[in-house]
C-alpha positions in Angstrom: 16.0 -6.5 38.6 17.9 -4.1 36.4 20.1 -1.0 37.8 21.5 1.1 36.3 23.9 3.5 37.8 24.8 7.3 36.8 28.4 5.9 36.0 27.1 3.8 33.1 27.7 0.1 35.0 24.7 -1.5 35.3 23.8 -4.6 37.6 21.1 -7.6 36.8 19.9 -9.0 40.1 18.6 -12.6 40.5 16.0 -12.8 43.1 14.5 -16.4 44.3 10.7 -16.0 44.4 10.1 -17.7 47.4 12.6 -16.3 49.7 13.6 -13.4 48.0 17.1 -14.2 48.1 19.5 -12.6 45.8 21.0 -16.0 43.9 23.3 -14.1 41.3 24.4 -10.6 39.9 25.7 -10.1 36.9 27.8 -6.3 36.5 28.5 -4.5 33.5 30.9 -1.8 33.3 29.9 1.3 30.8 31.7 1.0 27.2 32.3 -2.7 28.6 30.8 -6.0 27.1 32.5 -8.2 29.7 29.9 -9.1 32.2 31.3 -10.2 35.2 29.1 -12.9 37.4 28.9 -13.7 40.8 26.6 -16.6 42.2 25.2 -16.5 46.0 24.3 -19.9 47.9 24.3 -21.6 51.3 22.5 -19.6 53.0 22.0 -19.3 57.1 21.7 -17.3 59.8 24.2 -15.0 61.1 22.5 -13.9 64.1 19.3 -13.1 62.8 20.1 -12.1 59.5 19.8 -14.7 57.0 22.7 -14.6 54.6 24.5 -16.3 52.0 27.5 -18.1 52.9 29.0 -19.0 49.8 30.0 -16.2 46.7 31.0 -18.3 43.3 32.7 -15.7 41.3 32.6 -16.6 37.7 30.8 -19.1 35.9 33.3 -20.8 34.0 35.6 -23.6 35.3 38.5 -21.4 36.9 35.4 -20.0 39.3 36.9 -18.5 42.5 34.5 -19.6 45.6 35.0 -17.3 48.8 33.1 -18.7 52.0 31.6 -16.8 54.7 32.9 -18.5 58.1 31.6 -15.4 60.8 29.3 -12.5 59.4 30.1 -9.7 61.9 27.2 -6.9 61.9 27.8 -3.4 63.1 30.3 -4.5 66.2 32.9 -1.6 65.8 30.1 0.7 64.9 28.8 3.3 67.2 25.9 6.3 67.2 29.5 8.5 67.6 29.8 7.5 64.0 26.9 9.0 62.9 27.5 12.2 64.4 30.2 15.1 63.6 
């Protein structure tokens, strides 16, 4: 899937047809032709969200790899937050 943004950056997104997971995005900035990459794996549940637990950013050999140990969803968040 292509985006493109009113800014100018646009973003490719890499969907897996079976389970609709979002493997990879690639992100161009406007006037920019670095694309920057970012891979998305493991995934599991967190709760009952299923959700990647691994980010690979790069695709060359100096890669950074971040890993998701404890997804926390909406704990700090309240329906005071919504409201002025």
């Amino acid at each position: 899937m292509n985006v493109q943004f009113i800014t100018g950056k646009t973003k490719t997104l890499y969907i897996e047809k079976k389970t609709f997971n979002i493997i990879r995005e690639d992100e161009k900035k406007a006037g920019s032709a670095e694309v920057s990459t970012v891979y998305f794996s493991d995934f599991k549940k967190f709760g009952d969200l299923l959700f990647y637990s691994k980010m690979t950013l790069g695709s060359h050999s100096d890669a950074q790899v971040a890993t998701i140990k404890k997804l926390v969803i909406n704990d700090l968040i309240t329906e005071g937050d919504f409201t002025k």
